[in-house]
N, C-alpha and C positions, 0 to 999 in steps of 0.2 A: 778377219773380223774387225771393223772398225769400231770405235770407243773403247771403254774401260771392261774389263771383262771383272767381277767383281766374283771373291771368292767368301762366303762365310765360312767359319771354320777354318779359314786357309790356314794356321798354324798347329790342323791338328797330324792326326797321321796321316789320313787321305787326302787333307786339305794339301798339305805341305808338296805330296809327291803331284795334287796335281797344278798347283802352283806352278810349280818346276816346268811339268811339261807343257803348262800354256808358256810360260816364257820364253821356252826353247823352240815354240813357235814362233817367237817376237811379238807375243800379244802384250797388250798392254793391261798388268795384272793387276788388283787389288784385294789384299787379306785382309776382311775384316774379322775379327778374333777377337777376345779377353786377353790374350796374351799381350806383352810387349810388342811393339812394331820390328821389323827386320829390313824392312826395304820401304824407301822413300814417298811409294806409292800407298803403301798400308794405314789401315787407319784402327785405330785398338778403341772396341765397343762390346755393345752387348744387344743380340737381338732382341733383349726385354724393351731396348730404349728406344722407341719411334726416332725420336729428334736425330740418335747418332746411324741408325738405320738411315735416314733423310739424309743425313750427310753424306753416308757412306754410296747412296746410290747418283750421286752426283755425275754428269757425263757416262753413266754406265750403260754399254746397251747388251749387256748378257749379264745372268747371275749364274752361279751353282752356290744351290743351298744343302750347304753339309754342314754348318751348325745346329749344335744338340747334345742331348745328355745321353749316353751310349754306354753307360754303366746297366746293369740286371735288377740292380737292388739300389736301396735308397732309403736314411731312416725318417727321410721326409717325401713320402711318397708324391705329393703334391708336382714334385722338381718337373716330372715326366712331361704331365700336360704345358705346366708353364713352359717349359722352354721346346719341349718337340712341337706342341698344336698350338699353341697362342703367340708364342715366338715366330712359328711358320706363316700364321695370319700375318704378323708386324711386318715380315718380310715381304711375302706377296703382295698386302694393301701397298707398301713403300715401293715395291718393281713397278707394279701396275699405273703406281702414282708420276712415275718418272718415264714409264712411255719404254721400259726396256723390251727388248725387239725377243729373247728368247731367257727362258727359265729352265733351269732342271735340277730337279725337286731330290735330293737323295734320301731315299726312306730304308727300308731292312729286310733282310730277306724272312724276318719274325713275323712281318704281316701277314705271311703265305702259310703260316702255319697256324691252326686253330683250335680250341676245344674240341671239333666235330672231326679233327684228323686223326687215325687210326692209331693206337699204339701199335706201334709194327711200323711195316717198310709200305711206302707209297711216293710216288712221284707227285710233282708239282710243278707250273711254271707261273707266269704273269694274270694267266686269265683265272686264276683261282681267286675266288673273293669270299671274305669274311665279313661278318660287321664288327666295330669295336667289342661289341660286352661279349665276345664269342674270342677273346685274345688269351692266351697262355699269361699276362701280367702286364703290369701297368705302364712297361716299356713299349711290347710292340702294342699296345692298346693304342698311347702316346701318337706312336708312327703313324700311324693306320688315321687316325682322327687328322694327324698333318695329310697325310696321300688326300682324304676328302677335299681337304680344303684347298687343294691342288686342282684337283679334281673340277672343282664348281667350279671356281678362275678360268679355265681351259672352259668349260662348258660356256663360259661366258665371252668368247674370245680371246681371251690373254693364253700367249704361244708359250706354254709351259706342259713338259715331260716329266714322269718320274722315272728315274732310276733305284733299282733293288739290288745292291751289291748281296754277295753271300759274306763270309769273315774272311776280311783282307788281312794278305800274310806278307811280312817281306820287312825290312831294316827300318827300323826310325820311329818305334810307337812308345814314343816317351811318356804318353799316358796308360800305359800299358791296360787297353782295352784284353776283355775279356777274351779272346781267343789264344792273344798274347801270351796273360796270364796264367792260361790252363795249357801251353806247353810247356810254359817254363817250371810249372808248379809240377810236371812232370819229368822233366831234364833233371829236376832237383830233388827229384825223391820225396816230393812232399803231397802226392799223391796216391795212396796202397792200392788201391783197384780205379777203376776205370767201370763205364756203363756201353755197352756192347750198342753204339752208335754210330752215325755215318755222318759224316762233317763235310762241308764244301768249302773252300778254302780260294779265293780271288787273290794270286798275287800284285801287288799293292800299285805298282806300276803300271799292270797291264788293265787295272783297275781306273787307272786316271787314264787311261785312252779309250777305254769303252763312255767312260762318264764326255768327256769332248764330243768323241762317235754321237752320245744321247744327244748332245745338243745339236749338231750340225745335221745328224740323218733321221733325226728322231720323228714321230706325227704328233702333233699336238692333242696331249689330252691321253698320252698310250703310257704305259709302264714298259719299261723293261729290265729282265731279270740278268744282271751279270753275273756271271758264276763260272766257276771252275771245275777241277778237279772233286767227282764226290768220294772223299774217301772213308772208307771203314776206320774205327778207332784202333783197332788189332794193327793196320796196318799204318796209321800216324805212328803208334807206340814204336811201331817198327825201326821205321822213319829216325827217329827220335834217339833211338839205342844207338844205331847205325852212326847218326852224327857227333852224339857226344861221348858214346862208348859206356855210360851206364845204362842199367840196367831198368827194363820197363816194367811198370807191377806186371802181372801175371794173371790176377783175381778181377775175374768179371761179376761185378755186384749187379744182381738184379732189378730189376726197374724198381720194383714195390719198396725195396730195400732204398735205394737211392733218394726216392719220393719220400719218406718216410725219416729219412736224414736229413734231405734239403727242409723239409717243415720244420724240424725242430732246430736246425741250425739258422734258416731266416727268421722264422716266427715266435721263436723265443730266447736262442741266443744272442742270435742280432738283437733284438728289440730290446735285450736289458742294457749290453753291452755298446750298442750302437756302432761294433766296430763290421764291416763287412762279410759276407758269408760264404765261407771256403765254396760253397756249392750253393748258391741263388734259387730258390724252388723254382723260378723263373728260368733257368737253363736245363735244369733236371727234368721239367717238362718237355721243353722245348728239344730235349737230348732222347726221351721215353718215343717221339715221333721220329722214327729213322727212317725220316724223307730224303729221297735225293731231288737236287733242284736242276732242270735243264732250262740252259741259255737257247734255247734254237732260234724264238725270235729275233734274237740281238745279232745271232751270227746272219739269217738271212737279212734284214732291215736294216742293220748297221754296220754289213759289215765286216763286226767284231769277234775273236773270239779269245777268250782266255790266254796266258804264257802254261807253261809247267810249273804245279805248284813245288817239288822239291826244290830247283834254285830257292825259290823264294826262302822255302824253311829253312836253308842252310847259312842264306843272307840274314833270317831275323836269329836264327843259332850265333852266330860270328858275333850282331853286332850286340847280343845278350853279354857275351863273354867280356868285350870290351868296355863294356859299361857297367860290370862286375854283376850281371844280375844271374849268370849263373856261378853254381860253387864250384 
C-alpha cells in the first residue's frame, strides 16, 4: 500500500492493535487521536476540527475511521451525533477532498439490532437494515446515521467499506469500553445476577486483520460484519470463574426486571447524579435481543475469520490484574 495509511482513533483500543498490525506490515502509519502523539508520524486532533482533519489527510492514500464516542450512555446526549455522524461527514468530505484511493468506515454491530428485533433469540448478519429512529438509543442511532453517510459517498463513487465489528475482547482497553467493563464488574463481584443473554465477542487482534482484509478485499459501498464467538452469558460467567477462581452470580434476572432497573438507573439516577449507569438502558435492551451475529460474508469475500475468543479473555483477565483493575 503506497502513501500514508491514516488511522483515526489510532490510540484507542482497536485503533492501537491495528496500528501495530499495519506497521508490522511496513506500512507507513498515522494516528490521528485526542490523545498525546507516540510515534513521529502521528498527529493529535479531533475529528470535530475540519482544518486538523486537512492536515491530518496530508499524502494519505487509505483511511480507517474508528474515531467515536463508544460509551452507551451520556449526560450530554447530543456527544453521539456530534462526534459518530457529523464527525464521520468531516472525515469523509476531508478523504474524498484529498483524492484517498480506499476508506473503511467502522461502525457497530448495534446497528443490526432494532426496535422491530424480537425479544428472544434470532439471527442477524450484514444484510439486515434498520432506519435510524428504529435504533435501541442514541449510540447505535449515532452509528447507523454515520453508515448513511458512508453509504451515499460510495454511492457516489468514493471507494469506501463499512466494517461492523461485534465486542472486541483481548489486552489493552485503557478506556475500558463497555464489554470491558462488564467482565470485570463481574470478576469483581460487583455484579449479583446477570440477564440470560448471548454475547459475541471479536478478539482484538484478529479484529485488526479482518478491518486490513475490509480494505484490501472489500466491494465498494458493502458492509461487513466481523464477529466471533456467540456466546451464551451462563457460559462467559463460566469462563470467567474458571480464570479467576471467583465465584459467578448465580441469579438470572429477568428481562422486564433488568429493563425496569436500567430505566430508573439511567433515567433518573444518572440524570440527577450525572455519574454513569451500572446498567445503560441502552445495553439492557440491546442484551433483552438474544441475537447471535454470523460473519459468513467476511469469511467467504475476505477471506477472514475470527481467532478463539478464550485466549483473548484470559489476555484481557491477565492484563486487568496487572493494572490493578481487578481485586
Amino acid at each position: 500500500m503506497s502513501g500514508i495509511t491514516l488511522v483515526t482513533g489510532g490510540a484507542g483500543f482497536v485503533g492501537a492493535s491495528l496500528v501495530r498490525h499495519l506497521r508490522e506490515r511496513s506500512e507507513r502509519v498515522r494516528s490521528f487521536d485526542l490523545a498525546p502523539t507516540t510515534h513521529e508520524d502521528d498527529i493529535q486532533g479531533s475529528i470535530l476540527d475540519a482544518g486538523a482533519i486537512a492536515q491530518a489527510m496530508a499524502g494519505v492514500s487509505s483511511v480507517f475511521h474508528l474515531a467515536g464516542y463508544a460509551q452507551l450512555w451520556s449526560r450530554d446526549n447530543g456527544v453521539f451525533d456530534r462526534v459518530n455522524a457529523q464527525g464521520t461527514e468531516l472525515v469523509v468530505h476531508a478523504a474524498r477532498t484529498a483524492a484517498v484511493n480506499a476508506f473503511v468506515h467502522c461502525s457497530s454491530l448495534t446497528t443490526l439490532v432494532g426496535k422491530t428485533t424480537p425479544i428472544g433469540t434470532s439471527t442477524v448478519d450484514e444484510t439486515l437494515r434498520h432506519e435510524p429512529g428504529g435504533m435501541l438509543g442514541a449510540y447505535p442511532q449515532s452509528k447507523l446515521r454515520a453508515e448513511r453517510i458512508v453509504e451515499a459517498a460510495a454511492a457516489d463513487g468514493f471507494n469506501a467499506v463499512i466494517a461492523l465489528p461485534t465486542e472486541p475482547l483481548g489486552a489493552g482497553d485503557d478506556s475500558l469500553t463497555p464489554p470491558t467493563q462488564m467482565i470485570l464488574d463481574f470478576a469483581n463481584g460487583k455484579t449479583p445476577a446477570y440477564i440470560d443473554c448471548i454475547l459475541n465477542f471479536v478478539p482484538v487482534d484478529s479484529l485488526a486483520v479482518g478491518l486490513i482484509a475490509t480494505r484490501d478485499k472489500g466491494h465498494k459501498g458493502e458492509r461487513y460484519l466481523l464477529g466471533g464467538e456467540n456466546i451464551p452469558m451462563r457460559q462467559l460467567l463460566t469462563m470467567i470463574e474458571a480464570a479467576t477462581g471467583k465465584p459467578s452470580p448465580k441469579t438470572r434476572m429477568p428481562y422486564w426486571v433488568a429493563y425496569l432497573a436500567g430505566a430508573v438507573d439511567t433515567k433518573l439516577i444518572s440524570a440527577v447524579t450525572g455519574k454513569p449507569p451500572k446498567a445503560p438502558l441502552t445495553g439492557v435492551k440491546l442484551a433483552g435481543r438474544q441475537v447471535t451475529f454470523s460473519s459468513e460474508k467476511a469469511a467467504s469475500e475476505l477471506g477472514w475469520r475470527a481467532t478463539a475468543v478464550e485466549p483473548a479473555l484470559l489476555s484481557m483477565l491477565d492484563w486487568a490484574r496487572e493494572r490493578g483493575y481487578l481485586k
